[in-house]
C-alpha angles and dihedrals in degrees: 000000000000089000094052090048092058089037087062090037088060094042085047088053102047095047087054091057100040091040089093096050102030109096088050091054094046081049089058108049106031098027110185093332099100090043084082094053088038095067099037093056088049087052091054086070120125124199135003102282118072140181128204115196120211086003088186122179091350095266087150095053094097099051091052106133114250111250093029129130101215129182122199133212134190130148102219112096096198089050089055091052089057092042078058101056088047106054087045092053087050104033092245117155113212125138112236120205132180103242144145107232082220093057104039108184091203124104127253124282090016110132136050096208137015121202134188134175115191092345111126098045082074104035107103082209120046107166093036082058104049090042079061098047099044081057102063096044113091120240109285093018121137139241125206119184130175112197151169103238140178110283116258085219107099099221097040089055094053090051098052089048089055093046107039099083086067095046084050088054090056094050111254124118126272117282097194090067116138095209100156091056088045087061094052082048099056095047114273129129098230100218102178142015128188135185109236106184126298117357079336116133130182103204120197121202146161140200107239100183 
């Protein structure tokens, strides 16, 4: 437990100080090819109430179903400031809270859909996270997740393993993550995955009970 607390205090750390520079970074190296995925992803939601995990700067803002109540998460303090900036520039009502997607202060069966977009490469805890996660979703809700995984192909795997302790050291998330068997794990049925370009994937689940 002790481990996994350091392990957030340094993410926490490395998203405050990229939170001024972020977007244009994002903008850099994947241009306007995640928009797409972006808003797919935000088209696979089910219901009214809606949770976004690790909202960040506010990139999803834009893709919100009309007629939605979301509320948005990050644990960040300095990138919801900049969420902030952001649905107040566009007129986009969201609630934004201060939370640790490993730690949800909501209370059980609250939401209809979850979505996340490049969350878990950077959750110390993934499974921690999506068991969370899969609490506070009411029976029958969704989950829609868009995320950097391992590569299916054997060699490039092995590559990014053996690689992924560098990209950590320069601050970017990890690219040898099994998130759609962390999902299965947590609890989910996972009912659909995409390729979405590259080591992208867009994962469809539901809680079932």
């Amino acid at each position: 437990m002790e481990n996994n607390k350091n392990s957030t205090e340094m993410v926490k750390k490395r998203y405050a100080k990229a939170a001024s520079f972020y977007d244009l970074m994002e903008n850099f190296t994947t241009g306007s090819r995640e928009s797409k995925w972006r808003q797919l992803s935000w088209s696979k939601v089910e219901g009214c109430n809606i949770l976004e995990v690790g909202i960040g700067t506010g990139r999803n803002l834009p893709y919100y179903p009309a007629g939605v109540q979301v509320t948005g998460i990050d644990f960040s303090e300095n990138m919801l400031k900049r969420a902030t900036d952001k649905a107040r520039k566009q007129n986009i009502q969201v609630e934004l809270r201060l939370m640790d997607i490993q730690k949800l202060e909501f209370a059980d069966n609250t939401f209809d859909s979850v979505v996340g977009t490049f969350v878990f490469c950077t959750v110390p805890d993934p499974i921690l996270g999506l068991t969370e996660v899969r609490r506070v979703i009411k029976t029958g809700g969704k989950l829609v997740l868009l995320e950097h995984v391992i590569s299916d192909n054997h060699v490039l795997a092995w590559v990014m393993n053996l690689v992924n302790p560098v990209v950590l050291w320069v601050g970017a998330g990890n690219i040898n993550r099994h998130t759609v068997d962390n999902v299965a794990k947590s609890g989910f049925v996972i009912e659909n995955v995409t390729p979405a370009g590259g080591v992208d994937k867009l994962i469809e689940a539901r809680k079932q009970s």
